[in-house]
N, C-alpha and C positions, 0 to 999 in steps of 0.2 A: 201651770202658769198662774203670774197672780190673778185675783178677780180682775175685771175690766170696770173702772168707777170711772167717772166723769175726773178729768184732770184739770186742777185749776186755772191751769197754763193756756188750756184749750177751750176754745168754741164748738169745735166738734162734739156730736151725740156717739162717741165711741159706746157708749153703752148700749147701743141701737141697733147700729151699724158695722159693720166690717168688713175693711178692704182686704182682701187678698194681693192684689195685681195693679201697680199705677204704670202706666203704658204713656211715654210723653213723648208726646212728636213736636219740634219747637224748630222757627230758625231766628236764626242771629242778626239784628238790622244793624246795625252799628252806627248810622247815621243816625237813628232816633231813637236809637239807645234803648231797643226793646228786643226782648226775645216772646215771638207768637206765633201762635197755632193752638195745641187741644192736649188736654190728659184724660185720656180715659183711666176709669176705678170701678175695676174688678171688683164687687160685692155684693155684700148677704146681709140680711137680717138676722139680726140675735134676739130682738125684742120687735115686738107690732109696733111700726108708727108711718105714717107717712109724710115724713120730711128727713132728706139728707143734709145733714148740717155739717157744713166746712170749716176749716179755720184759711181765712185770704185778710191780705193786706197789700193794699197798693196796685193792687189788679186792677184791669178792665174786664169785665165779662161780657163776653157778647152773644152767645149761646148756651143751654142747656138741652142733655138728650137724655132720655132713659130708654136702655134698647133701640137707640137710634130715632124713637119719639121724640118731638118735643118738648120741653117740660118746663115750667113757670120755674120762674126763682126770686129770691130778695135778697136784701140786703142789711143787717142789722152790725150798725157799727158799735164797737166798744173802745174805751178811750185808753185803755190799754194795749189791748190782743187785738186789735184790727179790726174784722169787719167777717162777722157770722153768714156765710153764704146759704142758705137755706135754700134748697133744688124740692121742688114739691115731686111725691113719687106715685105710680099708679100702686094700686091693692098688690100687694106680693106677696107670697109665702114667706114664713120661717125659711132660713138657709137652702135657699132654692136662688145661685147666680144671678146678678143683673149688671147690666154695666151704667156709668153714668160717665157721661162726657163734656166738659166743660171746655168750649173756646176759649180764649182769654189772649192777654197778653201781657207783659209788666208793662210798668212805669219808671221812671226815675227815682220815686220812690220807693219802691223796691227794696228794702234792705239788705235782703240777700246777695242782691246782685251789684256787682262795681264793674261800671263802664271805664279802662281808663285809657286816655288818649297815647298817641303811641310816646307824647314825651317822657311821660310816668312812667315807660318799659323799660330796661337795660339797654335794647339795642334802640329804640326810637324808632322803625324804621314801619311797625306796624301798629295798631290798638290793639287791646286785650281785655278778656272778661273772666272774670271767676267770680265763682259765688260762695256766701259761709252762711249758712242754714241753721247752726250750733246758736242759738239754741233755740231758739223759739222765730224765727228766721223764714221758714221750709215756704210757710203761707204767703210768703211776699214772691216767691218763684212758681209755685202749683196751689191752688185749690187743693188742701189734702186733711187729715188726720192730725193735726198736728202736736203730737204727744209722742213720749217716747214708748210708751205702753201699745202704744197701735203701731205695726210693724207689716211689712207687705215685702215682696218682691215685686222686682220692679225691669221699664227697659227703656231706652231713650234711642228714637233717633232725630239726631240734631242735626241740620241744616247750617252751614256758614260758609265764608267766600273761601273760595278756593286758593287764596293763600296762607288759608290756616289749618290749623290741628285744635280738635275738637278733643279732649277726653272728659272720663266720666269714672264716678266710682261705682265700674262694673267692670265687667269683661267682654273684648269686641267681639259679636257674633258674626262679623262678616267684613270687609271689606271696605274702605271707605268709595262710592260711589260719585264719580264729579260728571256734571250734569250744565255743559257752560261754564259760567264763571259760580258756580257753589259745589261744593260736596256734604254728601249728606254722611254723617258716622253714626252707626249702628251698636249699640252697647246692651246686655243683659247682665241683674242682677239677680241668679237665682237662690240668694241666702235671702229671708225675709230682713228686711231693715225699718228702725225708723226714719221718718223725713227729715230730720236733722242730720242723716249720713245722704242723702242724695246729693252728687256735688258737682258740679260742672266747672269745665277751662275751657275756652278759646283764645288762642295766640300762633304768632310762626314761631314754632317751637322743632325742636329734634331732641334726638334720644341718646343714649346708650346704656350697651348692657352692661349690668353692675354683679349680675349674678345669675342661676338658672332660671330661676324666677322673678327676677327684676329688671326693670328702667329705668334711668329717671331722666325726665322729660325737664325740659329750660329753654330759653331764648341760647342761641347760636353761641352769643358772646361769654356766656358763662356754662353752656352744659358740661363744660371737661373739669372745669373746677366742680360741680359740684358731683361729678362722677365719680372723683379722688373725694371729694367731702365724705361723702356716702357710700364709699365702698366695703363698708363691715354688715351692710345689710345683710347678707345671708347668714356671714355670722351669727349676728340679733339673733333673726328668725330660729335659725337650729338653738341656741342656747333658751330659747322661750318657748319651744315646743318642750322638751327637756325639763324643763322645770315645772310646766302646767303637765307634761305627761299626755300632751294633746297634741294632735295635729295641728297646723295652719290648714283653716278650710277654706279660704278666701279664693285658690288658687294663685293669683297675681298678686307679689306686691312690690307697686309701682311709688313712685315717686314722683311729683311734679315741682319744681324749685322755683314760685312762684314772683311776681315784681314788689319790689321792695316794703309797700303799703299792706300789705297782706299783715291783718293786725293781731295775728295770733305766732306763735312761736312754730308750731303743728298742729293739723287736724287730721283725727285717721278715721277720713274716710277710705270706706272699705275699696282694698284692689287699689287705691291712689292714694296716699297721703299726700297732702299738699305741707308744705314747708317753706319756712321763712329764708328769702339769703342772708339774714341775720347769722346765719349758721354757718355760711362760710367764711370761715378763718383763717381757711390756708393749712391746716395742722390735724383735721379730723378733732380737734379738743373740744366738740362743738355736738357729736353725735349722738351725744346720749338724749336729746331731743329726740332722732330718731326711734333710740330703743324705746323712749315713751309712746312714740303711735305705733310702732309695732308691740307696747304690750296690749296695746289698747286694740288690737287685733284680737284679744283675748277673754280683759277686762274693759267692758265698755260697748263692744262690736258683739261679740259672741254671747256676754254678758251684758245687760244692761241696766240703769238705774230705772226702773218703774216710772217715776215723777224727777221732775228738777229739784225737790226736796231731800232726793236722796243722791245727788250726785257724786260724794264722796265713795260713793259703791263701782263709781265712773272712774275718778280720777284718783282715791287713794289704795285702793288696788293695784292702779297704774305706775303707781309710784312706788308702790313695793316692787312690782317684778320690773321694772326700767331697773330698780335699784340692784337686782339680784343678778338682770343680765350682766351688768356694767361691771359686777361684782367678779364675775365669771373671767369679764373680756382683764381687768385689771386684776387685784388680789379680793380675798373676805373682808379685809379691814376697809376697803372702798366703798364699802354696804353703810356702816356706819358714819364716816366720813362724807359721804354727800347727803346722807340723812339729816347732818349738823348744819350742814348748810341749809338744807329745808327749813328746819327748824328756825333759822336766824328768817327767812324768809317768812317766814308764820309769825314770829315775830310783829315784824315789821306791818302784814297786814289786819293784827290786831289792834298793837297800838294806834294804827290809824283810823280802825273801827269804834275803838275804845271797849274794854274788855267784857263789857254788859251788853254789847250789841248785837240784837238779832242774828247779824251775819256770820257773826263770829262762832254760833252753834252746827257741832258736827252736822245734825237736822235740824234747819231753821226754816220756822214756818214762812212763808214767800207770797202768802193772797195777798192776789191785786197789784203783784209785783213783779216788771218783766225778770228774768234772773238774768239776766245779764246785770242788773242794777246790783246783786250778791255775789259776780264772781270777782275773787280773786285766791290767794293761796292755803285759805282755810281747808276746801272740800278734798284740795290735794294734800298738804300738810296734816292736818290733823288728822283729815280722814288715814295718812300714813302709820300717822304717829300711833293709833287708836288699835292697828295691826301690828304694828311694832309692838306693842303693851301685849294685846294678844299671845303672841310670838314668846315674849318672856313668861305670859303665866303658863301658859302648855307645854314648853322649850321650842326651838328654833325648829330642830330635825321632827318635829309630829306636826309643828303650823305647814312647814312644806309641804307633807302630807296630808295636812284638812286642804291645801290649795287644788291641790289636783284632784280631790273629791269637790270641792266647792262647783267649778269648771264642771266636772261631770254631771254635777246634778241640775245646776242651773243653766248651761248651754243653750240656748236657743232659747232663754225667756226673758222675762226681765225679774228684777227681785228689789223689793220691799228691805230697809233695815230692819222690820222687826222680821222678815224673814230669814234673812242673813243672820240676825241672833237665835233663831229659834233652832235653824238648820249647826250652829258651833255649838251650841248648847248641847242640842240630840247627837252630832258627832263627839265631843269630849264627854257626856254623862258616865259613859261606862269606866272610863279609864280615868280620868280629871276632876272628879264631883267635886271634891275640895278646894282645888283651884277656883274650877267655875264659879264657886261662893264667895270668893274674892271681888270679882268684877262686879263695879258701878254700873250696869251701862246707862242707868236712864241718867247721872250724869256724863256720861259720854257723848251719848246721845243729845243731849239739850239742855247741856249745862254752857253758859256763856266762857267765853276767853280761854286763854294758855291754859294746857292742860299739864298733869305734872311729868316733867324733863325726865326723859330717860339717861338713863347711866351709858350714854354713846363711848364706843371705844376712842380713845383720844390721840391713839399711835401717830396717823397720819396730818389731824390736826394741829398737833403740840408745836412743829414749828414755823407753823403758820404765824400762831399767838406770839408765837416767844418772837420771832420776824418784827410782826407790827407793835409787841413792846417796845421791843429795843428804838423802835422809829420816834414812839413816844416819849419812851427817857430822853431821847437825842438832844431835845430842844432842838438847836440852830445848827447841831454840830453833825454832819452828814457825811463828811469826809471817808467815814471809815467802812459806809455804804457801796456795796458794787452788785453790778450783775450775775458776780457769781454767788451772791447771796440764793438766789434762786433756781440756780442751775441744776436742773435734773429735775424740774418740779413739773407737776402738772400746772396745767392753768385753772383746776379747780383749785389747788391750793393759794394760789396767788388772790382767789377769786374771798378765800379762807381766811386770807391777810386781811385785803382789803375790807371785809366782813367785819374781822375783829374792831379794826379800826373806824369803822362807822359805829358799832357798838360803846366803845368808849366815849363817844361825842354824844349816842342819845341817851345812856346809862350814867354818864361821869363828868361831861362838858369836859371832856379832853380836847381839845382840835389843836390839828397841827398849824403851824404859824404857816402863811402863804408862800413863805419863800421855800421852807421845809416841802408843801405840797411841790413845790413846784421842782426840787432835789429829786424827790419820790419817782413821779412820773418819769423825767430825764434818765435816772437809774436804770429804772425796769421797765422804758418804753411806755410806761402806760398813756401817755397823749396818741401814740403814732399808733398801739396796739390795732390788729385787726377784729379782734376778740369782742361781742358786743358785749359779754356777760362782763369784762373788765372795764371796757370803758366807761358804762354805766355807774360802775361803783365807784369809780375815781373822780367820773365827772358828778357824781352826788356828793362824794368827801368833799370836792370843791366846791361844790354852791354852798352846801353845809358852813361851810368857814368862809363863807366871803371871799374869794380868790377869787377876781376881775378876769383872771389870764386867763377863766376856763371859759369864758361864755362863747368866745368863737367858735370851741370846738363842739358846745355842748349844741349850739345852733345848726350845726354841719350835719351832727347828731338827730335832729329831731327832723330837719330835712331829708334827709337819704334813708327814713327807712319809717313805717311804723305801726310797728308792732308795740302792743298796746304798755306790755310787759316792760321797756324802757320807755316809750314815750308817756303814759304818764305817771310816773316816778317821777321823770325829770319835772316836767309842767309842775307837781306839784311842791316838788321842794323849789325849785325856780319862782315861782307866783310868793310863796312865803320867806325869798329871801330878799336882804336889802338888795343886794345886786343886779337880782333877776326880774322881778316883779314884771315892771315895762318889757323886758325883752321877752318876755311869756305870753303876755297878751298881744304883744305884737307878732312873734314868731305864729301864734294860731292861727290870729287874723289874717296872719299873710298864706298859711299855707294849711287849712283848714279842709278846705277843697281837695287836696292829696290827700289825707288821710281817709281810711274805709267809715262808713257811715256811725258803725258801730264805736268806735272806737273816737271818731269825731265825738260822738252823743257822749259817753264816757268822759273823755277830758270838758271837752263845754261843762258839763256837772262838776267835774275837778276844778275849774276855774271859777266858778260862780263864788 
């Protein structure tokens, strides 16, 4: 494992201390918009000290216990990371067990946690809570460790009213108990995690099975659609076991299809991914989301990045074997093909970094920086791209193979980039030395902006392009445009057009005249599409070019869902077009309050 260093991120003395075991007993108020009760923390000393230092934010504390003692505590706030919970402790051995137990309760401030009333549901007919902990999060729901380098096993029993379903990313140890008008659910995580996978939902939800080892869980009025959304789950799973050469060790994996506002695309927490209805389509075209939190079952969950500075070890992993499943479920040339599209998407969040920018480094230094303020499609793109390069100097069929030794060695830790390079180094030296001598990494590593375009195979992309040329020579003349233009395509390629055709605009100042845009969509459905990845891009071709005819829709748009991913995109080409501007600041203002906390704080900064 790597060394245990103090994490920038954290307030915690990980270097002190060590949790084994968080044990959280909590219930659900809904009326005051708190979940309370106590976590007990299973641990040991690794160094002499007598003070437990937490990472909390937004908490009430109302007790501290060591061994069921009493014990003093403070408070030390930081204007970043929250608020240093310091639990004074008695004299204790070196790794000799103690437990620490912390009362507490949230607040509204809470960032993890999102109260939303039952209008924000699909069905309306109850309230709902889920929390997202990713990434520095975990402290606003428990007093814990908050790093990804500190890692525990864990178990929750939650309390809520008896018209709802409770789950967690664990596995039930027993029986849901109702007790009057509450039930209390019972859940055990016996893989060690860190507090950024601890995940809780409550809502009236129902299930079905999707597979031997699968559910996915929704409100009443959508679970059948997203049981057709998500029915190649086990697929995934077998073609990712396959390729890593590894089991799934999770046992369960579940699915919850969370209310609209849920500002992420997927998160895999473990035994539960939670997921965006952004993803229901209608078509399944929508799934390869899933195959990313089921890689992340692998790279990410099984493996982990050490610190938030090496997230890419998180998420362009991830993006390599999503890419490989996908590859599996369609043809080999699909690998490369949605690569391209990564790449336009790496693009896009450079140029708006601007190519010298911190963020835009595979490892970018983050002190003093929530990283939520660095994510976007860098650590997954490039961090892809950077295995892709790999992949060509050693060849495709021997990286496969460093994959599944990768996984084997690092399982159950976390890992360091300069570890990840040192462990490809010692695995290719024997066979590869000359290659090896090739590789830049410390520009890889922390060199700013695009890095250099791989030779992507261009089979399935070519009429894509050649599509959204020909839209471009058109001028006015569209006549000879039909929907059988695209017939038999996937909706990534459509996805591939629309790409190109945004390309031309920020590369070339090509844009298409508004009545053209407005041919486009009519053709190929793109206004009515259900598809979120399409409409996105057609409704940024039109703010792009001034077309008035889009902002109802783009408005419908930014109301009914958000996820961070299109909402702001939109917000920010909206705020810097003439059209949009007013309708951006007003659309927020009006509906600021529905979006997640995170994701709120995000655009508020996008609009400044």
């Amino acid at each position: 494992m790597c060394n245990l260093r103090q994490d920038k991120h954290s307030l915690a003395n990980v270097d002190a201390v060590r949790v084994s075991h968080i044990d959280l007993t909590l219930a659900a108020d809904f009326e005051r918009r708190a979940l309370h009760g106590h976590v007990a923390l299973t641990s040991s000393l690794i160094s002499p000290t007598n003070t437990f230092v937490l990472d909390s934010k937004a908490l009430v504390v109302h007790r501290a216990t060591v061994d069921d003692v009493d014990a003093s505590f403070r408070h030390v706030d930081d204007a970043v990371f929250g608020t240093a919970l310091h639990v004074t402790l008695p004299a204790l051995a070196l790794g000799v067990p103690f437990t620490a137990r912390i009362y507490y309760e949230t607040t509204p401030e809470s960032t993890a946690v999102q109260w939303l009333p039952k209008e924000q549901t699909a069905d309306k007919t109850h309230p709902y809570l889920f929390t997202q902990c990713q990434a520095i999060h975990a402290r606003s729901l428990l007093p814990c460790q908050d790093c990804p380098l500190a890692s525990s096993t864990y178990s929750a029993a939650i309390t809520v009213p008896s018209w709802a379903t409770c789950l967690v990313s664990a596995v039930a140890r027993a029986d849901p108990v109702t007790t009057g008008d509450v039930t209390t659910f019972s859940y055990h995580q016996a893989i060690a995690v860190p507090s950024y996978l601890i995940a809780i939902v409550i809502g009236a939800l129902e299930s079905r099975e999707i597979g031997p080892r699968s559910r996915v869980w929704c409100e009443p009025s959508l679970v059948d659609a997203a049981a057709y959304e998500f029915a190649q789950t086990e697929s995934f799973l077998q073609h990712a076991e396959a390729i890593m050469n590894q089991a799934y060790v999770w046992g369960r994996y579940d699915l919850v299809c969370l209310p609209p506002s849920f500002p992420l695309g997927g998160m895999e927490n473990p035994c539960l991914t939670f997921a965006t209805p952004t993803l229901l389509a209608g078509d399944q075209s929508l799934a390869d989301v899933i195959a990313h939190e089921i890689a992340h079952s692998w790279t990410g969950n099984l493996i982990t990045n050490h610190t938030w500075e090496d997230f890419w070890l998180n998420e362009g992993w991830t993006m390599w074997l999503q890419r490989k499943i996908m590859a599996r479920i369609h043809s080999p040339l699909h690998f490369d093909f949605d690569a391209s599209i990564g790449w336009n998407d790496l693009q896009h969040s450079i140029d708006r970094y601007g190519a010298a920018h911190e963020f835009t480094k595979l490892v970018p230094t983050l002190d003093g920086c929530d990283p939520d303020d660095a994510f976007s499609s860098v650590p997954y793109e490039k961090g892809f791209n950077f295995l892709y390069y790999l992949s060509k100097v050693v060849g495709d069929d021997q990286f496969e193979l460093f994959a599944k030794a990768y996984v084997q060695h690092f399982k159950y830790k976390t890992v360091t980039s300069d570890a990840f390079k040192a462990f490809f180094i010692g695995y290719f030296t024997p066979t590869k030395a000359t290659e090896l001598a090739t590789i830049d990494w410390q520009t890889w590593f922390y060199g700013p902006g695009m890095p250099p375009k791989p030779a992507f195979d261009t089979t399935i992309s070519a009429a894509s392009a050649a599509l959204a040329q020909s839209w471009l020579q058109g001028g006015t003349t569209t006549a000879h445009r039909g929907a059988d233009d695209v017939a038999g395509w996937t909706s990534s390629q459509v996805v591939a057009m629309l790409d190109a055709l945004l390309e031309a605009g920020a590369t070339r100042h090509q844009y298409l005249d508004v009545d053209v845009l407005q041919s486009l969509g009519d053709v190929y459905h793109l206004v009515t599409t259900k598809n979120a990845e399409i409409r996105m891009r057609f409704q940024t071709l039109c703010i792009r070019s001034e077309a008035a005819f889009i902002l109802p829709y783009v408005e419908a748009f930014l109301k009914e869902q958000g996820r961070m991913k299109f909402v702001r995109p939109l917000f920010r080409d909206l705020v810097k077009s003439k059209i949009g501007e007013t309708h951006a600041r007003r659309i927020f203002a009006e509906w600021k309050g529905y979006y997640h906390p995170i994701c709120r704080s995000m655009v508020e900064k996008d609009l400044a």
